[in-house]
C-alpha positions as CSV (number, residue, x, y, z in Angstrom):
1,X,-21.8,17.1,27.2
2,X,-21.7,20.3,24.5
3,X,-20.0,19.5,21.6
4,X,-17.2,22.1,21.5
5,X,-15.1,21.5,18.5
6,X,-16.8,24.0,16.0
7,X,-18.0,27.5,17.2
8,X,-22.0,27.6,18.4
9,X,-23.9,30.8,19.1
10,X,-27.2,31.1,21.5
11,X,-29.3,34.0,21.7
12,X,-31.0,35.2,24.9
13,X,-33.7,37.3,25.4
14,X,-33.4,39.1,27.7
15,X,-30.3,40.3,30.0
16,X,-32.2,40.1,33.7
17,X,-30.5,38.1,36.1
18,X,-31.8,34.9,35.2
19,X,-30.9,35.3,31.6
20,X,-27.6,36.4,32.2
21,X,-26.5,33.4,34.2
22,X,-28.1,31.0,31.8
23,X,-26.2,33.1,29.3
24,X,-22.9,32.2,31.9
25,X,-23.8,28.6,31.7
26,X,-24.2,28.5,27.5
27,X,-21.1,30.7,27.8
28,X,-19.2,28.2,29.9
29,X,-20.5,25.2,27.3
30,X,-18.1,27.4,24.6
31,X,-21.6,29.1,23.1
32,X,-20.7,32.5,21.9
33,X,-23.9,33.8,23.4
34,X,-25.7,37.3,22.2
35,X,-27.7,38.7,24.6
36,X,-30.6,41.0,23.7
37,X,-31.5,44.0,26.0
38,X,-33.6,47.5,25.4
39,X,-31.0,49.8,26.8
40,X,-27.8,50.8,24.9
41,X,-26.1,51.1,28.4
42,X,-26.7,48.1,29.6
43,X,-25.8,46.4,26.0
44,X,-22.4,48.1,26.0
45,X,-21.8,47.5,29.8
46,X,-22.0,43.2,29.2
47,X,-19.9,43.9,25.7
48,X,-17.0,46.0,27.2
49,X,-17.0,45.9,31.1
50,X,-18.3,42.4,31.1
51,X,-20.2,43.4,34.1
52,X,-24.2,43.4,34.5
53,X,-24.4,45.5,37.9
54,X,-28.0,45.9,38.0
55,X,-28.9,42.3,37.6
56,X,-25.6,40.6,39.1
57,X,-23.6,43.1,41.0
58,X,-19.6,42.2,41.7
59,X,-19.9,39.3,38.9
60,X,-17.5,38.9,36.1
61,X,-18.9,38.0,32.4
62,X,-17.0,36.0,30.1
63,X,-15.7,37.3,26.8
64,X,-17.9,34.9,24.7
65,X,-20.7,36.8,26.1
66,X,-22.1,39.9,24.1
67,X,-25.0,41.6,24.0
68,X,-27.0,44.3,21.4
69,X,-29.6,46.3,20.8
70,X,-31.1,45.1,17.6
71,X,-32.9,42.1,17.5
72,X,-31.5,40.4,14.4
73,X,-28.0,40.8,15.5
74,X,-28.8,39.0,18.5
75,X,-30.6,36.2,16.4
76,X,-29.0,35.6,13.2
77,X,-27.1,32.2,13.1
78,X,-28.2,31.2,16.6
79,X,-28.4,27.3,17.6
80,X,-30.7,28.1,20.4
81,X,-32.9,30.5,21.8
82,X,-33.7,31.5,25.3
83,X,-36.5,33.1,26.1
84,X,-35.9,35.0,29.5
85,X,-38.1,37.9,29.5
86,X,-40.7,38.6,32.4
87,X,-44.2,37.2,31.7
88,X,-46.1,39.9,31.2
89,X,-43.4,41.4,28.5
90,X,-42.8,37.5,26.8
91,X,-45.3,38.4,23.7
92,X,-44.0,41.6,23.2
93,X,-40.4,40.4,22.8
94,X,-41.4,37.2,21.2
95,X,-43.7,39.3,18.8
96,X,-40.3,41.5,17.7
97,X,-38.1,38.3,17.7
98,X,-40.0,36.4,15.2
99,X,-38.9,37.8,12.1
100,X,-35.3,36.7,12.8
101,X,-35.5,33.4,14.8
102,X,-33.5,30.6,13.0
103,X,-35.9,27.9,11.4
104,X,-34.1,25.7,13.0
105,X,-33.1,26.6,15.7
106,X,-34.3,25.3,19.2
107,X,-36.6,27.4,21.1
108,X,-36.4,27.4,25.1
109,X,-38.2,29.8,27.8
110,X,-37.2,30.6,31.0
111,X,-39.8,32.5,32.6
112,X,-41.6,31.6,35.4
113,X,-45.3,33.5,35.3
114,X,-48.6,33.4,32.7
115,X,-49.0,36.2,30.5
116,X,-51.3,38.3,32.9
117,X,-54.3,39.2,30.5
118,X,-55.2,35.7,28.9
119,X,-53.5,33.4,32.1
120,X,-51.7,31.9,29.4
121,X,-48.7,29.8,30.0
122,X,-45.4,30.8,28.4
123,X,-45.1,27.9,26.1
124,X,-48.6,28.9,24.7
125,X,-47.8,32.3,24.1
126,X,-44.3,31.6,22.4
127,X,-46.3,29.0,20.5
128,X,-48.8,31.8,19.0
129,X,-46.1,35.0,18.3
130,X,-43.7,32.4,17.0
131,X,-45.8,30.1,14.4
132,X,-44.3,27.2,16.3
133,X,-46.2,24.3,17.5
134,X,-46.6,24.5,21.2
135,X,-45.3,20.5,21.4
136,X,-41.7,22.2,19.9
137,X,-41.0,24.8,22.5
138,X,-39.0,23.7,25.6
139,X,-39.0,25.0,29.2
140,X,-36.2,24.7,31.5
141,X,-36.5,25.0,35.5
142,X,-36.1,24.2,39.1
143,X,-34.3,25.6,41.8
144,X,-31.5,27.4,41.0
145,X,-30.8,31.1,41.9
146,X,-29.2,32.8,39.7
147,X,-26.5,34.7,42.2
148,X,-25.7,30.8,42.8
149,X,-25.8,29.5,39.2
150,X,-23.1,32.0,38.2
151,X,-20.7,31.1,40.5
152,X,-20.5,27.3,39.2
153,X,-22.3,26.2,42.8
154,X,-24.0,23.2,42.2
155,X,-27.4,23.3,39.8
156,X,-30.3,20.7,39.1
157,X,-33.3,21.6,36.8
158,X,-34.9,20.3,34.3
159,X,-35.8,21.4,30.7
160,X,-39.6,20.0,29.6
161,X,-40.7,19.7,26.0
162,X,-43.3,17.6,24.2
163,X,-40.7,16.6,21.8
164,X,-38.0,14.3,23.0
165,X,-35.9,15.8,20.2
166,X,-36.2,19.3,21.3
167,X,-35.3,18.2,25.1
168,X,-32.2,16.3,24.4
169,X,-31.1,19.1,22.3
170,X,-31.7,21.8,25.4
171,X,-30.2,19.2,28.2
172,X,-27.1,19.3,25.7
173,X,-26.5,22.8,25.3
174,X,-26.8,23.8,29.2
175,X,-25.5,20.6,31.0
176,X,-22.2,20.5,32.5
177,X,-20.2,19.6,35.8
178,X,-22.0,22.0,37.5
179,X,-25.0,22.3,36.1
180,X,-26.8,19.1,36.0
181,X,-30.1,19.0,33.5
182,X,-32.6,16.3,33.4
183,X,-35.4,16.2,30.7
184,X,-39.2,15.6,31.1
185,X,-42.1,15.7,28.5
186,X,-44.4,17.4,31.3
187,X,-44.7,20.7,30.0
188,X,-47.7,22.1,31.8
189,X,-46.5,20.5,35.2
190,X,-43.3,22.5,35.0
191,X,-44.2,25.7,34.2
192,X,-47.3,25.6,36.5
193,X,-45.0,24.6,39.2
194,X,-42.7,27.5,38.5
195,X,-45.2,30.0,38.3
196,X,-47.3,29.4,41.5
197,X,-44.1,28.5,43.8
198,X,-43.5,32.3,43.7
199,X,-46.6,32.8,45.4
200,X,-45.8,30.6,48.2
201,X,-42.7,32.4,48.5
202,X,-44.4,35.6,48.9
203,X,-45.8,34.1,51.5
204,X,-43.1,32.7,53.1
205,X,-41.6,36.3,53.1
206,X,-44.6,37.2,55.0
207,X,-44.5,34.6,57.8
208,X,-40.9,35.5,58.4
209,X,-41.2,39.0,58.4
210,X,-44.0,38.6,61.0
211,X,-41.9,36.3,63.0
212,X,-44.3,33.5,62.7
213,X,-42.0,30.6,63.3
214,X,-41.0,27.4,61.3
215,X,-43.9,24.9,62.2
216,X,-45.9,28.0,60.0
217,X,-43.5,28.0,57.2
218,X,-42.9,24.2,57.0
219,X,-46.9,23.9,56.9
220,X,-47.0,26.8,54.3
221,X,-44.9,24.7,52.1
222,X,-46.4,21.7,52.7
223,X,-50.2,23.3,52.0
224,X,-48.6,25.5,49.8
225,X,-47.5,22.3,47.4
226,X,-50.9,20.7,48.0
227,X,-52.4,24.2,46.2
228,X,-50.2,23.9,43.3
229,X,-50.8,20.4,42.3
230,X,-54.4,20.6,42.6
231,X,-54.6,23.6,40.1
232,X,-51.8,21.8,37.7
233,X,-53.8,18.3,37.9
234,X,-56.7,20.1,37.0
235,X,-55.1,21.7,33.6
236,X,-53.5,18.5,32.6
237,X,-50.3,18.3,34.5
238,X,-48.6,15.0,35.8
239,X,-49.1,15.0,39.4
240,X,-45.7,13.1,40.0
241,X,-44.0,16.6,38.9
242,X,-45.0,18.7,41.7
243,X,-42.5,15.9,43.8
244,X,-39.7,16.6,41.3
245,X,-37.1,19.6,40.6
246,X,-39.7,21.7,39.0
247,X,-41.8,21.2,42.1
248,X,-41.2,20.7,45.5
249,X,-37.6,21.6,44.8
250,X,-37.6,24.5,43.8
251,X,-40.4,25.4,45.9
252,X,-38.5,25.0,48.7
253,X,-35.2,27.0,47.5
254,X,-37.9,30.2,46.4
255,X,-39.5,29.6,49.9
256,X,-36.5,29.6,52.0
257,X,-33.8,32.0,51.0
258,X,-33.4,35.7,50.8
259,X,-31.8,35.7,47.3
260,X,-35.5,35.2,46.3
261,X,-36.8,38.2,45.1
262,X,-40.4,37.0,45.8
263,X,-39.0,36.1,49.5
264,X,-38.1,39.2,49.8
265,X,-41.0,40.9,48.4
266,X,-43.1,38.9,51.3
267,X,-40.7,39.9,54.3
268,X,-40.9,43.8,53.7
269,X,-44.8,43.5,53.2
270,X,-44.8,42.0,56.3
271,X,-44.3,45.5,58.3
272,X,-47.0,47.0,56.7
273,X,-44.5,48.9,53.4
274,X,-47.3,49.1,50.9
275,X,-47.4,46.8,48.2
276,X,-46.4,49.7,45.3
277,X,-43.6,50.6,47.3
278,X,-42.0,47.5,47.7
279,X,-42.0,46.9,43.9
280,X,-40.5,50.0,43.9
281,X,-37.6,49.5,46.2
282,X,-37.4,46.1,44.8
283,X,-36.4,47.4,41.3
284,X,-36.9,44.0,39.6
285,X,-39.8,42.0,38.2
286,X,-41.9,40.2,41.6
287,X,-43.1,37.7,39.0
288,X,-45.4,36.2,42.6
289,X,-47.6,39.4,42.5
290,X,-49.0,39.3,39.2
291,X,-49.0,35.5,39.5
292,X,-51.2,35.5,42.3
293,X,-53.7,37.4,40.8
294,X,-53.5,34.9,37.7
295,X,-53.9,32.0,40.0
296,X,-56.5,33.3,41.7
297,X,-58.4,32.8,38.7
298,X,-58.0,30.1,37.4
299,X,-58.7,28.8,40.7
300,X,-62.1,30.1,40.0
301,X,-62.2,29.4,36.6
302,X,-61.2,25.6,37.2
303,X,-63.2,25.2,40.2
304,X,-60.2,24.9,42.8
305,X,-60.0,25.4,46.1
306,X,-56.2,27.8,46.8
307,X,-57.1,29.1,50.4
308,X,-53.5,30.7,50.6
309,X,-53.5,32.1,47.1
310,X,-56.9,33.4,48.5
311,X,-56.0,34.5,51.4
312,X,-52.6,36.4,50.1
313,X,-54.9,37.8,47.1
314,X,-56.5,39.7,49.9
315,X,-53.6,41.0,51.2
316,X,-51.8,42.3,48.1
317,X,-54.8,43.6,46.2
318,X,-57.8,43.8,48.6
319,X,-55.9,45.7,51.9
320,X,-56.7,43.0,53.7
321,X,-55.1,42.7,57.1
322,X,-52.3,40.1,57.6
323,X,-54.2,38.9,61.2
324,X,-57.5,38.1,59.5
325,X,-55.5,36.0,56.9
326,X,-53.6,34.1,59.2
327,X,-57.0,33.9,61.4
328,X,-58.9,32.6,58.3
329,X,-56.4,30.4,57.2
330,X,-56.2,28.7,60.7
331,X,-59.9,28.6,61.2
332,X,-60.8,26.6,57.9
333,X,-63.6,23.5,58.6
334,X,-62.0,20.5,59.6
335,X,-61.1,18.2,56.8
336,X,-58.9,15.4,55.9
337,X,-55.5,16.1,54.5
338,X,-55.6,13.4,51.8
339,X,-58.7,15.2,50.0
340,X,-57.8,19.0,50.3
């Protein structure tokens, strides 16, 4: 448990939802905890209201929890960094961070996407802005909603790192009564597993909106996970995580509940709202519809077969009608389940 006999600070980047109630758990573990955000509003708004409305509406901040405007302030003298920005802004705020990152301290990323140009993962890109070896930089995930997180409900993830050091050091600083952490060297397995689940929650959206039933959305999940492993396997991941937190776990949280913004995203597609809209009404980052296209491929650059990532690629980027997806996805060859 956090050591809480001399004052700590953490530094997170940035003040979405997600960040902010990994900022409430590091709060609650007596970090004082600087949060970084582009907007004066919103910076003075966490400092002196405590609130962050946007992100995490009707939800009380604790007083060890700042945040600030300029980069250094938010970095100077911190014991840990989180990463929390969206994927496709992670080298741009890592790029402006690096000047002021503590040499030592430890370096953890939230995010759960690839950067949207290269399809790189977020250790990787951290790894380059920050002149840190990749094997130092620590990922933490699983399923946990943030709207839950925040009100001390029960938590499992997991934080992944190469370095044993590095993991110990991040299952420290967040774990507490309510927020269990457990630590894994898998790095690639975890963050491709948080990445692609969004995708299947997307879809999930979808067969909800369309009234499709649960023998649809429990096979979605099921072919769903089978589609994840087989692309992680195939970049280097250990199959055993796509059974763990990182994995089916959190697949199944994304898949299943409306405070999943990618759930969400899926069920108002499903009447036909076009895509553009949604992410407008939405008014948060959809991480599933930029990760789809990234999946998409590297299923074609690894030479993997994703029929549902295919088949939803179509549908967000292609017009392509819900009914011949569901029609194409239904009348695949037959095969046997153990090798597709």
């Amino acid at each position: 448990m956090p050591n809480t006999s001399t004052k700590r600070k953490a530094a997170v980047l940035v003040a979405g939802s997600w960040g902010t109630a990994l900022a409430y758990v590091l709060a609650c573990n007596h970090f004082e905890v600087v949060m970084w955000t582009r907007t004066e509003a919103q910076a003075k708004e966490i400092s002196t209201q405590h609130h962050n409305e946007k992100y995490l509406p009707n939800r009380v901040l604790p007083p060890n929890i700042t945040a600030t405007t300029n980069m250094e302030e938010a970095l100077n003298g911190a014991e840990l960094t989180l990463f929390a920005a969206p994927s496709s802004a992670m080298r741009d705020v890592a790029r402006a961070a690096t000047p002021y990152v503590e040499a030592n301290s430890i370096v953890v990323h939230a995010t759960k996407g690839f950067e949207p140009e290269s399809l790189k993962r977020m250790s990787v890109v951290l790894a380059e802005e920050l002149g840190r070896p990749e094997a130092e930089i620590a990922v933490i995930s699983g399923p946990s909603h943030a709207e839950e997180v925040i009100l001390k409900l029960p938590t499992t993830v997991v934080v992944a790192s190469q370095s044993v050091d590095v993991a110990e050091k991040a299952q420290e600083a967040f774990m507490n009564t309510a927020f269990r952490v457990y630590t894994n060297n898998d790095v690639i397995g975890i963050e491709i597993s948080g990445a692609l689940k969004n995708i299947i929650a997307l879809a999930a959206g979808l067969i909800n909106g369309l009234q499709l039933g649960d023998n649809a959305k429990a096979a979605l999940l099921t072919r769903g996970l089978a589609e994840i492993s087989r692309l992680g396997v195939a970049m280097g991941a250990n199959p055993l995580t796509f059974i763990g937190l990182a994995g089916v776990g959190d697949l199944v949280v994304t898949a299943t509940s409306q405070h999943s913004r990618n759930w969400r995203a899926g069920y108002m597609l499903a009447d036909g709202t076009p895509l553009a809209v949604v992410l407008d009404r939405m008014g948060m980052v959809v991480e599933g519809v930029k990760t789809t296209r990234a999946a998409y491929e590297l299923a074609q650059q690894y030479g993997i077969e994703m029929p549902i990532t295919e088949q939803l690629y179509g549908v967000l980027f292609n017009d392509q009608p819900l009914d011949r997806s569901i029609e194409a996805l239904m009348g695949r060859m037959k095969t046997n389940e153990m090798n597709s």
